[in-house]
SEVEXSE-777978 format. One record per atom (N, C-alpha, C, O): x, y, z. Coordinates in steps of 0.02 Angstrom, whole numbers, padded with zeros to 5 digits, always signed. Atoms other than C-alpha are relative to their C-alpha. Layout:
BEGIN
XYZ/...
//
This chain:
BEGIN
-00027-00048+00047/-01440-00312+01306/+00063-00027-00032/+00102-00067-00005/-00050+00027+00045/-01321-00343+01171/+00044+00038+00008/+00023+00095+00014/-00075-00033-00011/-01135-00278+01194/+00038+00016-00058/+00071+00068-00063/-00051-00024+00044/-01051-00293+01035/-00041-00070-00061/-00084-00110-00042/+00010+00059+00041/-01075-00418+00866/-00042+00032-00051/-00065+00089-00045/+00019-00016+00078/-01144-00401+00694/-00074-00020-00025/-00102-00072-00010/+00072+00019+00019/-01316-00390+00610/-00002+00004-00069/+00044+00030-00102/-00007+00018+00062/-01370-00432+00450/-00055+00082-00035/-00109+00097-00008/+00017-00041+00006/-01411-00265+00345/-00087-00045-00018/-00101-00104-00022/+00033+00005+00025/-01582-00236+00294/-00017+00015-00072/+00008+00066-00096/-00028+00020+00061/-01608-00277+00124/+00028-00073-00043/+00021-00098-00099/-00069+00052+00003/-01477-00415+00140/-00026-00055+00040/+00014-00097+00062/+00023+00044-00049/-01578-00518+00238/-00012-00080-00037/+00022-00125-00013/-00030+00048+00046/-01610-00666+00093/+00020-00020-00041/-00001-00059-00083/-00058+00020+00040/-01448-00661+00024/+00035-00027+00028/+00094-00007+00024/-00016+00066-00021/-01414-00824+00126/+00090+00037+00025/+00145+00010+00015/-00078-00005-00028/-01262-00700+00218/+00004-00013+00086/-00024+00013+00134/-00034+00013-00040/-01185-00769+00340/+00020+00036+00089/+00078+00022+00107/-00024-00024-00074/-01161-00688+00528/+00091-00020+00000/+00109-00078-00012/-00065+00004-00016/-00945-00647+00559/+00004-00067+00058/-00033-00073+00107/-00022+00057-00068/-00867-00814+00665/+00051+00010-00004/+00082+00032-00052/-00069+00021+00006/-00719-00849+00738/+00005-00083-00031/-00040-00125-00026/-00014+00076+00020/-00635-01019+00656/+00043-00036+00054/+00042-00097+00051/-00034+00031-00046/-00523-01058+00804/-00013+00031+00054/-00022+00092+00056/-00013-00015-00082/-00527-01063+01008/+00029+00075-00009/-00017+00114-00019/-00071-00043+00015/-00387-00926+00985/+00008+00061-00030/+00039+00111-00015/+00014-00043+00038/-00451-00848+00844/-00018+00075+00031/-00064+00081+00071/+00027-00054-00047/-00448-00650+00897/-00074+00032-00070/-00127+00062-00061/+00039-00019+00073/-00540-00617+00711/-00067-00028-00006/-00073-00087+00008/+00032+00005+00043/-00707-00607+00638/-00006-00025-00042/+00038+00011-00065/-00010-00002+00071/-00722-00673+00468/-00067+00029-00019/-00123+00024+00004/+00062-00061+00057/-00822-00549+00337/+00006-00039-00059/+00058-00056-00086/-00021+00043+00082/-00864-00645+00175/-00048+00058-00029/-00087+00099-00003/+00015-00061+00067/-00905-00541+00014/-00095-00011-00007/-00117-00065-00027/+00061+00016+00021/-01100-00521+00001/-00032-00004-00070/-00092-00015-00080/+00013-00012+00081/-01103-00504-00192/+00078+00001-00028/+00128+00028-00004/-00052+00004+00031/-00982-00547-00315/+00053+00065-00029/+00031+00097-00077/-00034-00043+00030/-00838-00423-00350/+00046+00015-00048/+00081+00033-00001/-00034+00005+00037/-00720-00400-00490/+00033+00050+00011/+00012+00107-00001/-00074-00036-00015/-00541-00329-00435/+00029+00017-00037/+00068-00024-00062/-00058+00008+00070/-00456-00252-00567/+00082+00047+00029/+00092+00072+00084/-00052-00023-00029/-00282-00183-00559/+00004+00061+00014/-00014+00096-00034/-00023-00062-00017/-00234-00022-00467/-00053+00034+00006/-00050+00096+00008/+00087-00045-00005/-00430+00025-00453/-00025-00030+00062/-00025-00088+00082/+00051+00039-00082/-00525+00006-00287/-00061+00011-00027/-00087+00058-00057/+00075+00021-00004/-00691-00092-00280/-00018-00003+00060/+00013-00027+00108/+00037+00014-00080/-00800-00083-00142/-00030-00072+00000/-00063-00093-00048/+00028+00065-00018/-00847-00255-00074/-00051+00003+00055/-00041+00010+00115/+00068-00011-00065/-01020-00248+00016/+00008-00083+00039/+00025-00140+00021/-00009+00075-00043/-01030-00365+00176/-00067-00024+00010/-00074-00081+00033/+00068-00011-00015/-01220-00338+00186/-00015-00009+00095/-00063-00032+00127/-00002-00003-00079/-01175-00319+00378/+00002+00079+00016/+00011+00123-00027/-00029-00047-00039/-01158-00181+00521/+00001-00045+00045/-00028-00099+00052/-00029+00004-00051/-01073-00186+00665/-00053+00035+00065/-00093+00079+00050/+00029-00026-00040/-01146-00155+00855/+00065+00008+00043/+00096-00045+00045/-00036+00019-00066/-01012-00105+01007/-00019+00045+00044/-00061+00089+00032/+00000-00058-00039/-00993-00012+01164/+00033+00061-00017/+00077+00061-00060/-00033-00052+00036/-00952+00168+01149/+00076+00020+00011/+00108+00065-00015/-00090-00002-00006/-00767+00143+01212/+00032-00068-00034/+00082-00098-00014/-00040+00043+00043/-00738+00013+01074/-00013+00033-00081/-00049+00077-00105/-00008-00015+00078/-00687+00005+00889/+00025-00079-00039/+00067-00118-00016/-00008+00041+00031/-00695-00125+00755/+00037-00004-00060/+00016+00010-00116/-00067-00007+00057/-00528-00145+00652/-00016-00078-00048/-00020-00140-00043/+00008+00050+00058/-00557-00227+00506/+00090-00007-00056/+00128+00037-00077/-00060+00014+00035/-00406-00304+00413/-00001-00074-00044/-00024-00127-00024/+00014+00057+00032/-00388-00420+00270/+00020-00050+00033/+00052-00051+00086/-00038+00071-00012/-00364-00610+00265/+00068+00000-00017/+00072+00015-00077/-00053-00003+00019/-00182-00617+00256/+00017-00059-00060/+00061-00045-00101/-00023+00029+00058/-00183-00782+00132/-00018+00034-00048/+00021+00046-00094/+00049-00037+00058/-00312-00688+00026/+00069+00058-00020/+00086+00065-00079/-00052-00054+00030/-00163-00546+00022/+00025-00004-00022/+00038+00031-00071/-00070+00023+00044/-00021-00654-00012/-00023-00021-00060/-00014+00012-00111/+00028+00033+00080/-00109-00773-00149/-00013+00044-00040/+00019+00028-00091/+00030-00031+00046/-00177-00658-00243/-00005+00076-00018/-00043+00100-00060/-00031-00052+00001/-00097-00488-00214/-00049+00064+00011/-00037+00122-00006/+00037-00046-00038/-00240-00400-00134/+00011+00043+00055/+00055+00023+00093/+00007-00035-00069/-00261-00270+00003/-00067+00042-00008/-00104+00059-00053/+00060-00063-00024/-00383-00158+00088/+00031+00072-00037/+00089+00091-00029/-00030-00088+00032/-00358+00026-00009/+00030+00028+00059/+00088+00050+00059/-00026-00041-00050/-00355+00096+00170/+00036-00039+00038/+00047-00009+00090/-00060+00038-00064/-00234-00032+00272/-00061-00040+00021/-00093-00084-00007/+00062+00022-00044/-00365-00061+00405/-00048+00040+00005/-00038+00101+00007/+00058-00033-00011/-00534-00017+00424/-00028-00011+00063/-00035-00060+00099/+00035-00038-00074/-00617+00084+00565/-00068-00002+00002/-00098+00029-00041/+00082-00013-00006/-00795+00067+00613/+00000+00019+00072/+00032-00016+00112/+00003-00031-00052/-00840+00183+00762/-00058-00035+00025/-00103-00057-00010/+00058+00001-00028/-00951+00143+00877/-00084+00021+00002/-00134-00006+00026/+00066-00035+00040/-01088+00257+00804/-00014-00001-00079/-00055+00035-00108/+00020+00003+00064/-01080+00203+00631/-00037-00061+00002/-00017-00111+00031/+00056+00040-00003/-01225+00107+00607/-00015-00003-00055/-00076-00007-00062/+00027+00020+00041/-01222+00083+00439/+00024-00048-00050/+00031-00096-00013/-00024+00053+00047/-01158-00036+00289/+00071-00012+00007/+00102+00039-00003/-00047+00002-00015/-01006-00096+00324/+00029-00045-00085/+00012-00099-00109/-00040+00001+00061/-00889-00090+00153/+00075-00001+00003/+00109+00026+00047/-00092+00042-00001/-00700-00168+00104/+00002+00039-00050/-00043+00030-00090/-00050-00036+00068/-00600-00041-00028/+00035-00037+00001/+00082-00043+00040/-00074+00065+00015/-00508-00186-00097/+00045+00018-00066/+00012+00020-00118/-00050-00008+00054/-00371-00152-00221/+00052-00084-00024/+00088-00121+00009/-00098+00048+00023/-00243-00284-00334/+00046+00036-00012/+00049+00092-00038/-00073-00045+00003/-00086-00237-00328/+00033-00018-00081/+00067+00016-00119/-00029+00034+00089/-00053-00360-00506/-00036-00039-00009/-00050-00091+00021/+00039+00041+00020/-00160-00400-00610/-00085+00013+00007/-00107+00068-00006/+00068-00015-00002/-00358-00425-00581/-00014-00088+00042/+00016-00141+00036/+00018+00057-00058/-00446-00549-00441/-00100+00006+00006/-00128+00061+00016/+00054+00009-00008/-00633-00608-00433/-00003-00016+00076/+00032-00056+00107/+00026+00031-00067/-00717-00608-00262/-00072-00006+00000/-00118+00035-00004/+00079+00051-00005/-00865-00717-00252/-00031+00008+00063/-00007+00010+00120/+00047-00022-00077/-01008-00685-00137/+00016-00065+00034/+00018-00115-00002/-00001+00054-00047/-00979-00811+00017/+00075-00006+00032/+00096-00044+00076/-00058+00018-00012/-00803-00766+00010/+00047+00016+00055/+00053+00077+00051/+00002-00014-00055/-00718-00759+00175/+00073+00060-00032/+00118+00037-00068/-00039-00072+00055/-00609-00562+00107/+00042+00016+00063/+00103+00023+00060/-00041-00042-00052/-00568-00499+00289/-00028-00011+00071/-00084-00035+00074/+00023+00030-00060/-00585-00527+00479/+00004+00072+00042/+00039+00120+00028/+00036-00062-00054/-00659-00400+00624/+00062-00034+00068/+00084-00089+00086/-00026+00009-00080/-00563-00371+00790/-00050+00051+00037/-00069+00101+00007/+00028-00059-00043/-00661-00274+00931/+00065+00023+00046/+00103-00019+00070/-00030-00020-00028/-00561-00181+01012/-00019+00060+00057/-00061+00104+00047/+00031-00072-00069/-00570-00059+01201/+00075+00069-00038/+00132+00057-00059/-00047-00022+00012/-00486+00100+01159/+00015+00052+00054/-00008+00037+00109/-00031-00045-00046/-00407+00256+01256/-00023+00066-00017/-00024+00077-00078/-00008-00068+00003/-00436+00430+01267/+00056+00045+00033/+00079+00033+00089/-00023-00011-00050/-00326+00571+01288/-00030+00055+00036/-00082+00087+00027/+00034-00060-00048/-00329+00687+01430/-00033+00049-00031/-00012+00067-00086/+00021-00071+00019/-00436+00836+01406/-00045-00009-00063/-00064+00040-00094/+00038+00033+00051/-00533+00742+01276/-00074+00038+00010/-00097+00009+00060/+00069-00014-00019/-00708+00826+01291/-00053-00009-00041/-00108+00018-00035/+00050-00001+00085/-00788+00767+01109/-00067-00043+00022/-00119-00046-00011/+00066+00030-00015/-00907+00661+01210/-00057+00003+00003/-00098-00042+00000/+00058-00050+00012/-01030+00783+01208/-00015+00030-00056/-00066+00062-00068/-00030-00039+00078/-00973+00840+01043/-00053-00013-00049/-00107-00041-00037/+00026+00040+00076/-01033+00806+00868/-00007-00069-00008/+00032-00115+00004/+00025+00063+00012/-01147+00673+00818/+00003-00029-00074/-00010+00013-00118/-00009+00038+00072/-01124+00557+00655/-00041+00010-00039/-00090-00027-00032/+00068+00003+00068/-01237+00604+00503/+00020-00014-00035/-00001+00030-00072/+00014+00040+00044/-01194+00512+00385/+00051-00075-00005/+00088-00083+00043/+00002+00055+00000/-01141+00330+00326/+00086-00013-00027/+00125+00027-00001/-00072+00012+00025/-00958+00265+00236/+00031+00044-00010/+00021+00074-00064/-00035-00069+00031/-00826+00411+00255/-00018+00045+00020/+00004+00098-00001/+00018-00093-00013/-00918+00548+00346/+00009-00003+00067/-00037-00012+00107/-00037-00044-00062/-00828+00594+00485/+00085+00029-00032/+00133+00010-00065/-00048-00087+00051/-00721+00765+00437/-00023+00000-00044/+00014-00001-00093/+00020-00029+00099/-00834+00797+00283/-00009+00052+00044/-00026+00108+00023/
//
């Protein structure tokens, strides 16, 4: 049985993408490259498809956060900071990328942002385990 790690959507299967690696021993990151070309314009968020999802255990979470050169060079960020993928979202995993100045092309292949898995915590008295289940895909939890 598989524990945690990334699958290639369906659909997306030959658009020659890539499976997340680390680049160093060390490396705690993922890299996510852009599955289709995007065009960044200023002060507008584009969604950047990865043509991935994510798999983990249900006491982890996958923080997604840009490449930091990609930020500096070229005055990008994620719309939301970091991105959250729960353990029960099982579906397309998407980058709200914003320029801060100016306008930025991202080319499919392009390595945009890197995955951490992470174990997390509950607190006491927590009882949602039993709770409400996920229906739907980017954004729907509290609709």
């Amino acid at each position: 049985m598989k524990n945690r790690g990334f699958e290639i959507l369906k659909g997306y299967e030959n658009k020659k993408i890539i499976l997340p690696a680390r680049k160093t021993a060390f490396s705690a990151g993922y890299d996510l490259q852009a599955a289709e070309d995007v065009f960044v314009t200023d002060k507008k968020i584009s969604i950047v498809p990865t043509g991935l999802k994510a798999f983990m255990l249900p006491d982890e979470v996958l923080l997604i956060y840009i490449r930091s050169s990609l930020a500096v060079k070229n005055n990008l960020m994620l719309a939301n900071n970091v991105g959250v993928i729960d353990a029960d979202y099982q579906d397309h995993i998407l980058l709200p990328m914003i320029c801060l100045a100016g306008s930025f092309e991202i080319k499919k292949g392009m390595r945009i942002a890197q995955g951490i898995f992470q174990k997390y915590l509950l607190a006491d008295g927590d009882d949602f385990a039993s709770g409400a289940k996920r229906t739907g895909g980017f954004g729907s939890t509290g609709v």
